[in-house]
MDAnalysis code that builds the backbone (N, CA, C; Angstrom):
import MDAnalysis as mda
import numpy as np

u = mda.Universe.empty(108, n_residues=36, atom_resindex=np.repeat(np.arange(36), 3), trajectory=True)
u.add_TopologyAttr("name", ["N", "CA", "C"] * 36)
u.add_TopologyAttr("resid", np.arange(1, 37))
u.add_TopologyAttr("resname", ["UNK", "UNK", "UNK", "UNK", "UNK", "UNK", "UNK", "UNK", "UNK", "UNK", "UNK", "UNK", "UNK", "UNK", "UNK", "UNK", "UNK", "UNK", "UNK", "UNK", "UNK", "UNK", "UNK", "UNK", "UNK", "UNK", "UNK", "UNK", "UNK", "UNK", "UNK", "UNK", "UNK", "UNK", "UNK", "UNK"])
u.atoms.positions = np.array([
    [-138.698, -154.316, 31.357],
    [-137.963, -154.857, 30.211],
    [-137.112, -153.764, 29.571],
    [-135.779, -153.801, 29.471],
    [-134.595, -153.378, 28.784],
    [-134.631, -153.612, 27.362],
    [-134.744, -152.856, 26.883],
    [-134.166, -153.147, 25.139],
    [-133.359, -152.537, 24.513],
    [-132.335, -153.455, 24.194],
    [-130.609, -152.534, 23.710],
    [-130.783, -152.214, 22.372],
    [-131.062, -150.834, 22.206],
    [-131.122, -150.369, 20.607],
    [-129.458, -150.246, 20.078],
    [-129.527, -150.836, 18.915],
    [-128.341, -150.731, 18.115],
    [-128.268, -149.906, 16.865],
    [-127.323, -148.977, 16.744],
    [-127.534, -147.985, 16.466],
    [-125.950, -147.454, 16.029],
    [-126.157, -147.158, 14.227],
    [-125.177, -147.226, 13.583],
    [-123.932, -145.907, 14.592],
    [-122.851, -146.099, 14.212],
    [-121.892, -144.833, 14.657],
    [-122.312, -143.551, 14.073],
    [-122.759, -143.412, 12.885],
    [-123.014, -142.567, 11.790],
    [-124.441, -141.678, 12.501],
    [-125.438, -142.604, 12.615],
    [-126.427, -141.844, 13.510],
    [-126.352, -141.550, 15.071],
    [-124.780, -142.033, 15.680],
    [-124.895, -141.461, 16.803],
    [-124.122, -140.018, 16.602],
    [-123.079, -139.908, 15.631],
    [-122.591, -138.371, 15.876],
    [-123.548, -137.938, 14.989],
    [-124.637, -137.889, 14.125],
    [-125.461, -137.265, 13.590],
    [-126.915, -136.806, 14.385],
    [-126.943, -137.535, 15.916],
    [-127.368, -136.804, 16.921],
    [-126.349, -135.937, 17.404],
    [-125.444, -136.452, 17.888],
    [-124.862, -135.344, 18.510],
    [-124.758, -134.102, 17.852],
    [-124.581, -133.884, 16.585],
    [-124.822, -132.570, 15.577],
    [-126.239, -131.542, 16.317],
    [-127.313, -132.837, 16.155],
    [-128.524, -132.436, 16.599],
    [-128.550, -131.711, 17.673],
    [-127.687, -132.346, 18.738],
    [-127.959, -131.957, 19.764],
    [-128.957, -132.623, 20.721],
    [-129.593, -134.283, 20.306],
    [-130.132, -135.186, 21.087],
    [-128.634, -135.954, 22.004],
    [-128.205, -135.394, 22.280],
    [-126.913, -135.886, 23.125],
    [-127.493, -136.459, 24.498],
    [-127.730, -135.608, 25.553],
    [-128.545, -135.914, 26.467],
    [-129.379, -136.848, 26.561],
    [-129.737, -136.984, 25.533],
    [-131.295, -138.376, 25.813],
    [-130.372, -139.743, 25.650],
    [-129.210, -139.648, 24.020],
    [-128.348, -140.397, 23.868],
    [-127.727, -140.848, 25.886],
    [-126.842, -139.747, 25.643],
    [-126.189, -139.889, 27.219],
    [-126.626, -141.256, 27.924],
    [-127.762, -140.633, 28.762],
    [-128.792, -140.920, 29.675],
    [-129.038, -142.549, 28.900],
    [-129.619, -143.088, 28.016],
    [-129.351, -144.154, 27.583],
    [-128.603, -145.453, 27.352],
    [-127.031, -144.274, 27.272],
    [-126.048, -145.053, 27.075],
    [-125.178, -145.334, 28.824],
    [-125.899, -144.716, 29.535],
    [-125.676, -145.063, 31.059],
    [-126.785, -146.021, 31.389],
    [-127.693, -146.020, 30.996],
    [-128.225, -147.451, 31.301],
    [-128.202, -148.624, 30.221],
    [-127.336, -148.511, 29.696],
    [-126.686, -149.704, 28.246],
    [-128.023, -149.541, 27.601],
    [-128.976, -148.858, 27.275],
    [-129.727, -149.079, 26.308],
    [-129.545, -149.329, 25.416],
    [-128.126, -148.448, 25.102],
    [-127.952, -148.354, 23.743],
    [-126.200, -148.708, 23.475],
    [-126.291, -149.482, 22.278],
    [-124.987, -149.931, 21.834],
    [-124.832, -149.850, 20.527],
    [-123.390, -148.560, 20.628],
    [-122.654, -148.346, 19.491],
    [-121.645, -149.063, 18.531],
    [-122.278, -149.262, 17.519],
    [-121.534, -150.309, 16.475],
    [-120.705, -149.736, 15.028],
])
């Protein structure tokens, strides 16, 4: 089972700051995750 986390714009470049980019990445190649 797939589950597409949605997930503000604001907390995706506030990972990338972090530096959770990679896990992001990797996620967003298997559509886990969708930016809104």
């Amino acid at each position: 089972m797939c589950k597409v986390l949605k997930i503000p714009r604001s907390t995706y470049y506030n990972s990338i700051k972090r530096k959770d980019t990679k896990i992001i990445q990797k996620k967003l190649m298997k559509n886990e995750l969708k930016i809104i």
